[in-house]
VMD Tcl script that draws the C-alpha trace (Angstrom):
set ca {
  {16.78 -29.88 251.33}
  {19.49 -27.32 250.37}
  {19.06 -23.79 249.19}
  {19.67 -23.15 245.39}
  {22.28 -20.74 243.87}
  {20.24 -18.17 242.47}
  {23.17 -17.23 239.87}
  {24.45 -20.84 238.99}
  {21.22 -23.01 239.64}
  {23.35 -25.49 241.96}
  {22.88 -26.39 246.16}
  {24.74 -23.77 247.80}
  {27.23 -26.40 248.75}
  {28.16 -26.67 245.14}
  {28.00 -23.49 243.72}
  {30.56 -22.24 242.18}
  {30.13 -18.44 241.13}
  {32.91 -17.78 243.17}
  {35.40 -19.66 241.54}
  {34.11 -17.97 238.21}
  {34.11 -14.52 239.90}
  {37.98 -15.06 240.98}
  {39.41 -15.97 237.54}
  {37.62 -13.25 235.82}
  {38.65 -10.41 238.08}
  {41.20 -7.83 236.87}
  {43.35 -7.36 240.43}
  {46.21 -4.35 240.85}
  {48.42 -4.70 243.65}
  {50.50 -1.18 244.19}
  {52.32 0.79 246.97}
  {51.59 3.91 248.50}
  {53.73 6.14 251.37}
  {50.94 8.10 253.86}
  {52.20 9.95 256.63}
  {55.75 9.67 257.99}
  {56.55 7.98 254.81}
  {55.16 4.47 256.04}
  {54.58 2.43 253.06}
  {50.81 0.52 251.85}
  {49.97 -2.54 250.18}
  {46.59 -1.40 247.90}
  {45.01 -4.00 246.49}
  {42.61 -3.00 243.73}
  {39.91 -3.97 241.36}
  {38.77 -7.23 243.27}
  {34.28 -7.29 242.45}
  {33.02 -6.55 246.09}
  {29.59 -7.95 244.74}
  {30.82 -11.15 244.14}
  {34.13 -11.51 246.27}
  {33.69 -10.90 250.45}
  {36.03 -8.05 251.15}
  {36.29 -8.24 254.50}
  {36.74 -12.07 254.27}
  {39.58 -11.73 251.91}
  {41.43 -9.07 253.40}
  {41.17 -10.80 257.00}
  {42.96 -13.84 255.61}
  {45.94 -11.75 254.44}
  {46.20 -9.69 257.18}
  {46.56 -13.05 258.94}
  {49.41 -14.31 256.28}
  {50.98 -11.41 256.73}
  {50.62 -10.67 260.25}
  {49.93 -7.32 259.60}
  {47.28 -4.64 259.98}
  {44.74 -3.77 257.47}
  {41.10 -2.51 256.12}
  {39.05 -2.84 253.48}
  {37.24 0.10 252.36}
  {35.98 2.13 249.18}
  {36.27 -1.35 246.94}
  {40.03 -2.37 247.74}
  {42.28 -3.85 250.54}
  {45.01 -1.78 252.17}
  {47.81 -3.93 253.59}
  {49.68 -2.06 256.52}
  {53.68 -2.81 254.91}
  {55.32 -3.90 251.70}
  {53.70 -6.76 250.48}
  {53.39 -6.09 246.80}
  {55.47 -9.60 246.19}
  {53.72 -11.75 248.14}
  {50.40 -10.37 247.91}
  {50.23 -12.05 244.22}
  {51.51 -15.54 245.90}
  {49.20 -15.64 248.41}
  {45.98 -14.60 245.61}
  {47.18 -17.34 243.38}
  {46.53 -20.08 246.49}
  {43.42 -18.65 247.42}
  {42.36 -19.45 243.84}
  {42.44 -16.02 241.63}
  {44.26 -16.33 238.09}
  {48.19 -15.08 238.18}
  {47.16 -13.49 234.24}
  {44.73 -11.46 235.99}
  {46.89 -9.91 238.99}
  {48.97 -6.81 237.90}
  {51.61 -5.49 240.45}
  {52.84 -1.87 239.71}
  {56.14 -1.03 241.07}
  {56.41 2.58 239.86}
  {53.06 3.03 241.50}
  {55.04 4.32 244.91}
  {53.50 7.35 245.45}
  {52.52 9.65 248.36}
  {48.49 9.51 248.52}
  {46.04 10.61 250.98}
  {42.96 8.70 251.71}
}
mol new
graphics top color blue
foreach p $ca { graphics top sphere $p radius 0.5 }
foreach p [lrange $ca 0 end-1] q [lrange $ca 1 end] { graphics top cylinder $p $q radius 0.2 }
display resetview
């Protein structure tokens, strides 16, 4: 016999909490320059408690064939990817209402 969802009540095969987590998540995708002005994707606001971090940003490191972490609650993409980072969300099955990109967000930060 399977294991039971503790959240939804259904086999672990079946659940679908994460499906529900993804459309209710409130996602900002943003640029930042670090040193020698090379430029960030950030990806904010994505529930680590309910969403694998390190899951998600390994598939769009692979998308994008670039380098990356996840750390502190958000993804930071290694590049400009604020365009396609929203494409690539929208397959992996997050809501487009939910995913804000800010293009005046291109700032110098230090992390």
């Amino acid at each position: 016999m399977s294991e039971i969802c503790t959240t939804c009540g259904l086999p672990k095969e079946l659940c679908v909490c994460e499906s529900i987590a993804k459309e209710s998540q409130k996602i900002t995708v943003s640029q930042v320059a670090r040193k020698f002005g090379k430029k960030y994707t950030v990806v904010e606001g994505i529930d680590s408690k309910d969403i694998d971090l390190k899951d998600l940003s390994k598939k769009l490191k692979d998308k994008f064939a670039c380098g990356g972490t996840a750390k502190d609650g958000r993804i930071e993409l290694q590049g400009n990817h604020t365009q396609k980072v929203k494409e690539v969300l929208v397959t992996l099955g997050f809501s487009p209402e939910t995913i804000e990109i800010r293009k005046d967000d291109f700032k110098k930060r230090r992390y």
